[in-house]
Phi, psi and omega in degrees: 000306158309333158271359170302287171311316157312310181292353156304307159345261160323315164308310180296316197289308183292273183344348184239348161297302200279334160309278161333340179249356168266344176296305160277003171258358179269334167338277190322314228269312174328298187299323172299307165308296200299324165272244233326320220264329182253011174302330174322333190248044142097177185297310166317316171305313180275335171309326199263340152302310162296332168283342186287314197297310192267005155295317168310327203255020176052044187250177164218141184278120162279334183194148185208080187250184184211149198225044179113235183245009129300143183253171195190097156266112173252147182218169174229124214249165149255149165267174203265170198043243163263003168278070144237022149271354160284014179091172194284150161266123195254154159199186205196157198174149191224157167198127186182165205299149171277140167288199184270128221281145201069027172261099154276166191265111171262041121302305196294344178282330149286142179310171176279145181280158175232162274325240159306057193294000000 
């Protein structure tokens, strides 16, 4: 009975891991469309579009930069209940204009930049 519960446990706690990081990587990819989608009215405007998306989604941004007319968003989770003392869940996300189809991006040929741009 007890190995029952403990392998119970175990299961709930990687579920709610795995929930929160998918929670937050649905977050990233939102908050990002959301600045790419406002960048025309400058960075700020669009961070702060994007701090609205991840707030809605009980997420809070870690960093919020642009890479050109790419936005480039990280955000951070808590997991829920008591696993949120084992600490956060980070996630990340680009978002930016498509070329013309069969154009390629010689941005996209390089690693992605991280942090602040």
């Amino acid at each position: 009975m007890t190995a029952l519960l403990v392998i119970t446990g175990v299961v709930l706690w990687l579920g709610g891991a795995i929930v929160a990081r998918q929670r937050a990587a649905a977050a990233a990819d939102l908050a990002a469309l959301a600045a790419a989608g406002a960048a025309v009215f400058g960075v700020d405007h669009a961070c702060a579009e994007a701090s609205r998306v991840a707030e809605r989604m009980r997420v809070r941004i870690t960093n919020c930069g642009f890479d050109g007319w790419d936005a480039l968003v990280e955000v951070e989770t808590t997991l829920p209940g008591a696993l949120g003392a084992s600490g956060a869940v980070r996630a990340r996300a680009r978002a930016g204009p498509v070329g013309p189809l069969g154009e390629i991006d010689e941005r996209s040929k390089g690693d992605r930049p991280t942090g602040r741009a």
